[in-house]
N, C-alpha and C positions, 0 to 999 in steps of 0.2 A: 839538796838543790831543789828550787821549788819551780814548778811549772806553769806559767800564766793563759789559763784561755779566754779569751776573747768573751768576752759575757755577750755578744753576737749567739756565738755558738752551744754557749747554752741554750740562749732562747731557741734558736733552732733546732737545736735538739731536743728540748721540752716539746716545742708544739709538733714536731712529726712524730715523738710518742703519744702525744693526746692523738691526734691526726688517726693513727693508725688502731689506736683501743676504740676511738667513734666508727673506724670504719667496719674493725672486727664486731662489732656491737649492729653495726647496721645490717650486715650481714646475718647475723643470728634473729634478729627481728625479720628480714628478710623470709630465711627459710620458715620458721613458723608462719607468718603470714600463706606461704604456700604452700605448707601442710594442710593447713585449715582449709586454703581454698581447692586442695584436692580432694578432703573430706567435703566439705557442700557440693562440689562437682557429682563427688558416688552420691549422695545424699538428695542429689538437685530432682526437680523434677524431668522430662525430656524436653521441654520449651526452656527451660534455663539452662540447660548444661553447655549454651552456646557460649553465654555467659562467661560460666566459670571455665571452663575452657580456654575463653580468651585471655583472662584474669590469669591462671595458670600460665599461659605461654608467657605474660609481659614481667610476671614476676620471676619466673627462668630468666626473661633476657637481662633481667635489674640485675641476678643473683649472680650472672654470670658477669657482667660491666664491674660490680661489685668486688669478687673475688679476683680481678684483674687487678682491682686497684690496688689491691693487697700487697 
């Protein structure tokens, strides 16, 4: 007996798999970006580190928006 689905639901379900390997991918781009900018934070001078600092916090809140979305 053969089972008919709706080629709807294919496509639907192809693109929440692509969907979700860009999201997991934006995420891992994400935390290295914030690796780095913890590294030039230690690295910064004391007139920059307001800077990086700030840079740190907003890529937490990306990182964190991000893995929600997951």
């Amino acid at each position: 007996m053969a089972v008919v689905i709706p080629f709807q639901d294919i496509v639907r379900a192809r693109r929440r798999a692509e969907e979700h390997a860009c999201a997991e991918r934006c995420v891992e781009i994400i935390e290295l970006n914030l690796r780095l900018a913890l590294e030039m934070f230690d690295a910064a001078p004391p007139a920059e580190r307001a800077l990086y600092a700030r840079r740190v916090r907003q890529l937490g809140l990306l990182l964190e928006y991000a893995v929600d979305v997951l």
